[in-house]
C-alpha positions as CSV (number, residue, x, y, z in Angstrom):
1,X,52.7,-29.2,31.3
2,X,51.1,-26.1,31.1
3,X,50.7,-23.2,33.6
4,X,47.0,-23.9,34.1
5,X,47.5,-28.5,34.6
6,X,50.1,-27.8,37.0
7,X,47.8,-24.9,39.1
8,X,44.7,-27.8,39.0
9,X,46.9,-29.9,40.7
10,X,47.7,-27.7,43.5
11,X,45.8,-26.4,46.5
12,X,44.0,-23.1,47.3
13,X,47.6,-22.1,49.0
14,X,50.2,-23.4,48.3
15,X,54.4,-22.8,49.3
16,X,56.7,-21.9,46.5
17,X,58.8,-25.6,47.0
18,X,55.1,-27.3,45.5
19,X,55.6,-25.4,42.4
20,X,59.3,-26.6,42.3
21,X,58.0,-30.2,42.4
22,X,56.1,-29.6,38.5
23,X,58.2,-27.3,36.8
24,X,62.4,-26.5,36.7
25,X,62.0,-22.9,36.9
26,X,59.8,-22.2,39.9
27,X,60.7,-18.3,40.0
28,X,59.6,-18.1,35.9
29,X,56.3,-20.2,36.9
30,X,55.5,-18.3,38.8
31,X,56.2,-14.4,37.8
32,X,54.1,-15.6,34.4
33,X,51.4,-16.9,36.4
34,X,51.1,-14.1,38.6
35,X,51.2,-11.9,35.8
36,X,48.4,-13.9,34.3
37,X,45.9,-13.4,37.5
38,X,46.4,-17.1,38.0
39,X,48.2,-16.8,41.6
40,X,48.0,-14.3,44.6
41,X,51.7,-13.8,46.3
42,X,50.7,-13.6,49.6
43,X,54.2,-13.5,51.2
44,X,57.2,-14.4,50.3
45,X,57.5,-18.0,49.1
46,X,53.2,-18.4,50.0
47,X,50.7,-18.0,46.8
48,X,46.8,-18.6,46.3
49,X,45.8,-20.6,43.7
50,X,43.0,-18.3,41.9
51,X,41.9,-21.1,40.1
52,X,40.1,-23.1,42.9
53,X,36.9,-21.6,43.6
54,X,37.4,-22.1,47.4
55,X,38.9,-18.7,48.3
56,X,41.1,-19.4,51.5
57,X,39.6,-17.2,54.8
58,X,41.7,-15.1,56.7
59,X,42.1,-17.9,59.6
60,X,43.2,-20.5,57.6
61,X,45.6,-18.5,55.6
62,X,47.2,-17.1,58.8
63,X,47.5,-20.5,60.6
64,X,49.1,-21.9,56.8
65,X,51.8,-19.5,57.1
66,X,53.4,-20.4,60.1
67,X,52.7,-24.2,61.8
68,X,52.0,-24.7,64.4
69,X,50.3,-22.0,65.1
70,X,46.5,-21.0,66.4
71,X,44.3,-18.0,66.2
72,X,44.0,-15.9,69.4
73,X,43.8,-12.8,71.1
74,X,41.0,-10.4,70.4
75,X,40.4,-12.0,66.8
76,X,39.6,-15.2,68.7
77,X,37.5,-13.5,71.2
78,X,35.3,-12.2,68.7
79,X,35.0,-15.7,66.7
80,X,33.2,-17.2,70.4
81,X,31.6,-14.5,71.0
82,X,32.8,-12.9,73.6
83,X,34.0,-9.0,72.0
84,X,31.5,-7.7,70.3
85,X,34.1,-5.5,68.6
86,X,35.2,-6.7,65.1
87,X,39.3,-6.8,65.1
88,X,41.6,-5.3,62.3
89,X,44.3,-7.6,63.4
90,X,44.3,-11.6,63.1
91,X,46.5,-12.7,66.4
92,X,48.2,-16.0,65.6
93,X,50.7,-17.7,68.0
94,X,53.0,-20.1,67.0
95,X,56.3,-21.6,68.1
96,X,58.1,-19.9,65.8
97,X,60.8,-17.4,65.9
98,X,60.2,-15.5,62.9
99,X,57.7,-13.0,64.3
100,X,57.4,-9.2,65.3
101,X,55.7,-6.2,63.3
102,X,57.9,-6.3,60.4
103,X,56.8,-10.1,59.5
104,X,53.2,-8.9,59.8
105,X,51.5,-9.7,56.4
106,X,48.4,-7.6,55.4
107,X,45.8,-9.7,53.2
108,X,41.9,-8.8,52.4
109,X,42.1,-5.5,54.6
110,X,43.2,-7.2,57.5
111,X,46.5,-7.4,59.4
112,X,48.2,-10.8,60.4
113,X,50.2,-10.5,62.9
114,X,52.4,-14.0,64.2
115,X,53.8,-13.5,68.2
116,X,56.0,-16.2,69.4
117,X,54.4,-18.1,72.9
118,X,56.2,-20.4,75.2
119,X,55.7,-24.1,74.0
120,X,54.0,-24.7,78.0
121,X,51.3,-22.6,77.0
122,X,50.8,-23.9,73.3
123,X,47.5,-25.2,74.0
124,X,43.6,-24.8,74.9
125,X,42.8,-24.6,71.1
126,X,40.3,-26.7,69.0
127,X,41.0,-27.5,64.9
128,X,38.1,-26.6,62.8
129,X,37.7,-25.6,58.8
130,X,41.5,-26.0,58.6
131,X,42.5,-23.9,61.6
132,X,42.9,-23.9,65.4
133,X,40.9,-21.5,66.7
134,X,41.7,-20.9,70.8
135,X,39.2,-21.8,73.1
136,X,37.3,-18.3,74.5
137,X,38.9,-19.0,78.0
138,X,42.6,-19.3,76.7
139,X,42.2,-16.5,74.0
140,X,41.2,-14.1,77.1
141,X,44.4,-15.3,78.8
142,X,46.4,-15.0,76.1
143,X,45.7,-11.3,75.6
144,X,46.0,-10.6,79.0
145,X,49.5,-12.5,79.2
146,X,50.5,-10.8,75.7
147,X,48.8,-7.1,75.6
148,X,49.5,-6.8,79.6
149,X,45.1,-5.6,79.2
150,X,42.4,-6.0,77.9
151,X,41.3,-3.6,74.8
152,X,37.4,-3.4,75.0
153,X,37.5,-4.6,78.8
154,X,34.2,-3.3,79.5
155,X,32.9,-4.5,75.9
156,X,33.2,-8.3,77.2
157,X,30.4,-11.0,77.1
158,X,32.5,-12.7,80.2
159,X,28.9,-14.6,80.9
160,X,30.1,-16.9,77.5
161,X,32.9,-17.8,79.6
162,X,33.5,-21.4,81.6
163,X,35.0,-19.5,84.9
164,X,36.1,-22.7,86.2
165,X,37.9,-23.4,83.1
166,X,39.2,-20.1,83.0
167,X,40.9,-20.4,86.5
168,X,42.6,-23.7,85.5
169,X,43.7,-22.7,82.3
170,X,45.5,-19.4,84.2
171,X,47.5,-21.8,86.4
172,X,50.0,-22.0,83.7
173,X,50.3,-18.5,83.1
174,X,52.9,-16.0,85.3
175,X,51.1,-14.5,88.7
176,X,50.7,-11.0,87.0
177,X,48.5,-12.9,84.5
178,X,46.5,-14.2,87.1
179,X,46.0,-10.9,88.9
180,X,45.0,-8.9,85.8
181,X,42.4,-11.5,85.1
182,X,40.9,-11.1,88.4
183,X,40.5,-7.3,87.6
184,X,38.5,-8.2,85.2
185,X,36.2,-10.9,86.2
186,X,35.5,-9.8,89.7
């Protein structure tokens, strides 16, 4: 098979074990195809097929490269509306351990950066475009639980937000969560 049959038959991203499933040498595949313009290393093991015309966004890349996981924080915020100010840095929260500043991957001039969340609160999120995308309500709370503030406090559109949604989502967060958010929203 050549380089460019076996890249038709994968996806716009794709992990380095698909490649193993076409060719013996994954690691030669690879380094030639990348040399070629074909593939995008992403991170380690992750690649982007270059020769699918749907160019991955930065949302579904960032949930792709660690599951489960959702987009949250301030980045999520922004997506509903609710901060007006257009983040650098692409929040996602997964289950996963394999997080902190050093396993932040920068992609397309933005940073993506993966914080580990306690499996009670992995929730509040809707799937859309090959994502999950946190409801408004729980990415508020989960920036408050996370950043221990709000950046942009005074920069919120908290009218977009369901406050009765809001206060039952926060019972599953720690008290000091709960207090912050009542800073805010009073």
């Amino acid at each position: 098979m050549t380089s460019v049959s076996i890249l038709k038959q994968l996806p716009p991203m794709f992990r380095y074990a698909d490649v193993e499933k076409f060719t013996a040498n994954a690691n030669v595949f690879l380094t030639r195809a990348q040399d070629k313009g074909l593939v995008e290393r992403v991170a380690r093991g992750v690649y982007i097929n270059t020769l699918r015309e749907a160019r991955p966004g930065i949302e579904e890349l960032a949930c792709f490269l660690r599951t489960p996981s959702y987009i949250s924080c301030e980045w999520a915020l922004n997506r509903h509306g609710v901060l007006l100010q257009a983040p650098a840095v692409c929040t996602v929260l997964t289950l996963q351990t394999a997080v902190g500043q050093s396993r932040n991957v920068d992609f397309g001039g933005v940073t993506i950066e993966f914080s580990k969340i306690a499996p009670r609160l992995f929730n509040d999120f809707e799937t859309q475009d090959g994502y999950n995308l946190a409801e408004p309500e729980k990415a508020l709370l989960d920036t408050i639980h996370l950043r221990k503030r709000v950046p942009f406090a005074d920069e919120l559109e908290l009218d977009r937000l369901d406050r009765e949604k809001l206060q039952t989502m926060a019972e599953a967060f720690p008290v000091v969560v709960k207090k912050r958010l009542e800073e805010i929203i009073k």
